[in-house]
N, C-alpha and C positions, 0 to 999 in steps of 0.2 A: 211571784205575783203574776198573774195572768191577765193575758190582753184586754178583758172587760174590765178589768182595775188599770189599767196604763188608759185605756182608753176615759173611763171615768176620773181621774187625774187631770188629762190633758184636757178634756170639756169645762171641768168645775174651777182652772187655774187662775182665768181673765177675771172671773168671780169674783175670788177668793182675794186678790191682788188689788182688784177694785175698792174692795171692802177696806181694804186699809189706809188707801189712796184717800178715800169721802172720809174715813175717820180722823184722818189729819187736818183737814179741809174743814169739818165739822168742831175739833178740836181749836182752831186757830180762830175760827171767827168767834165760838162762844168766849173764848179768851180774851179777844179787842173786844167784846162788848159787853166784859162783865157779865156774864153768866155760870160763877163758879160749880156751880152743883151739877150743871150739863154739861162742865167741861170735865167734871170729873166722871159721866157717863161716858163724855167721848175718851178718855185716858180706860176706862174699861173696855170700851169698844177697842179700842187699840190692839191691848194686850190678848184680850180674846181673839180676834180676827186673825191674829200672828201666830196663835197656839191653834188655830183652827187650821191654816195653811201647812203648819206643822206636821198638824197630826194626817191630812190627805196625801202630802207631797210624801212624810217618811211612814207614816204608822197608819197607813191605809186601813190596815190586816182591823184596829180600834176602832174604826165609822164603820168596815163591814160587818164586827159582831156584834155593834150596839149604834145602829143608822138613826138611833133617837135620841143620841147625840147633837143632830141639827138642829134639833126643835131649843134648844139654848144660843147659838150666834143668832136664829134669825128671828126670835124672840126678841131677842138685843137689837138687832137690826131694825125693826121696829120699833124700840122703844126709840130711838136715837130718828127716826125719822120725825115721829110724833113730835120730839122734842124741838127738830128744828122747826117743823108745821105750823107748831105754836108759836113761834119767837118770831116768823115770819111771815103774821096775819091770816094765820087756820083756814078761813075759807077763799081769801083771796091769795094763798101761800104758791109758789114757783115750786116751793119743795113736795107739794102734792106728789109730782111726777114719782118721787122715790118711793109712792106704792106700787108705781105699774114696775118699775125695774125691778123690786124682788122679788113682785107677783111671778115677771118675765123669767126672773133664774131660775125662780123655785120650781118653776113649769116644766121645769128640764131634765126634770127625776123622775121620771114615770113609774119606778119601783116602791118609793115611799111616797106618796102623793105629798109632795111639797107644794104644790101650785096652790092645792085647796087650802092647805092651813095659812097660807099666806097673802090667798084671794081675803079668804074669810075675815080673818083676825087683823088686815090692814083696815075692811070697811068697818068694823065693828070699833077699833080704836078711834078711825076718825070723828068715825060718826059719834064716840060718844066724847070727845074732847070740841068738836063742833059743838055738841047740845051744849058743853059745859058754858062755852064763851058764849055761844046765841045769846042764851037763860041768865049771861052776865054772872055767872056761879064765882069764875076765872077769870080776870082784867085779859081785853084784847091787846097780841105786843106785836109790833113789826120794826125790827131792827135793819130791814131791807131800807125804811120811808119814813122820813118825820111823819105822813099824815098817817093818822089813826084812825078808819074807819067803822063804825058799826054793824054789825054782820047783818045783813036784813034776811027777812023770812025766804025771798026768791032763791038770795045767795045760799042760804043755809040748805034747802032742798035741793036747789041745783049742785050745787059741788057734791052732797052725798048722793046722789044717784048720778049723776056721771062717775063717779069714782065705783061705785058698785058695779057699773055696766063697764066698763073700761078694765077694771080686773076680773071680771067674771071673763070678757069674751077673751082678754088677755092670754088668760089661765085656757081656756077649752081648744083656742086654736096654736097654741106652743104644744100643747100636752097632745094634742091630735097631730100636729108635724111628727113630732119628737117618736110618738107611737109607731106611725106610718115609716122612718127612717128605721127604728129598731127592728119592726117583723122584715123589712128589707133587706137586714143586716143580718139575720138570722138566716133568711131564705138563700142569702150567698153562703151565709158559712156550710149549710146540708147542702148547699151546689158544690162547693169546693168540697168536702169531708167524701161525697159520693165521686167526685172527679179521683180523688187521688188512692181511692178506695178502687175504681177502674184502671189509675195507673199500675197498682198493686197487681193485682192480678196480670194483666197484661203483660204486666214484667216476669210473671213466674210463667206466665204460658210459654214467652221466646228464652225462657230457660231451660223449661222441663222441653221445649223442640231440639233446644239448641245440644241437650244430650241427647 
């Protein structure tokens, strides 16, 4: 394994680890409050997350021949966010925030654009799980509050477009750091390869002197 894989390991680990952390967290609350069928998302969430950490920490060699591999945990990872979204008052929900966090992770792949399909596919769920309760399609639930508030038209554009703007610029300035640090990293390594390439040489010149 080579150091862009040890190095891609040791970035993706806090992630990876996190993800199992909220899915216990997520698992335990939907369980006090009666929510069988998203406790059984989060029991999926679980086992996935652990087979995911698996497969980066030992069978790296498996995400680097098929990187579309991720588009399945953070699929799930979404679904599991939406889920608390809703149980937590959709448009007035705390749990919002868990768009920008895996907008943030996924931002940190510059090789398979993760940030966009995560930018994307977070505002696209909300926003249609928002229209569902707006429209009253879907009863509003907040397990956080006895009180049960009505989403009103303000709330309802406000929360989707803040949450659009907030993972758009999310996604463009992690993936523009993250850019700027990699051609960095590359410019040292043809610094160092051309350095040791001079020590090379160097060395054979005070040999071939030194006969």
């Amino acid at each position: 394994m080579n150091k862009t894989h040890k190095e891609h390991i040791k970035d993706s680990r806090g992630a990876n680890i996190a993800r199992i952390i909220f899915s216990f967290i997520f698992l335990g609350s939907f369980l006090l409050n009666g929510y069988p069928l998203m406790a059984a998302l989060s029991g999926l969430h679980i086992i996935t997350s652990i087979t995911w950490l698996w497969i980066i920490e030992k069978k790296y060699s498996l995400y680097d021949e098929n990187p579309r591999f991720w588009y399945f945990p953070a699929s799930l990872d979404l679904i599991i966010i939406n889920a608390s979204v809703y149980v937590t008052g959709v448009a007035y929900s705390p749990a919002i925030l868990g768009y920008v966090i895996v907008t943030a992770f996924s931002s940190t792949d510059i090789n398979q654009n993760r940030g966009s399909f995560a930018t994307y596919l977070s505002v696209i769920t909300f926003v249609a799980l928002n229209t569902l309760v707006y429209s009253e399609i879907i009863p509003i639930t907040n397990i956080v509050s006895d009180s049960i508030f009505k989403i009103t038209t303000f709330s309802y554009i406000l929360s989707s477009l803040l949450l659009f703007v907030v993972c758009v610029v999310t996604n463009k300035v992690i993936s523009s750091i993250y850019l700027q640090l990699n051609e960095k990293n590359l410019k040292l390594s043809e610094s160092l390869e051309k350095i040791n390439e001079l020590k090379l040489q160097q060395d054979g010149d005070y040999y071939l002197t030194s006969l």
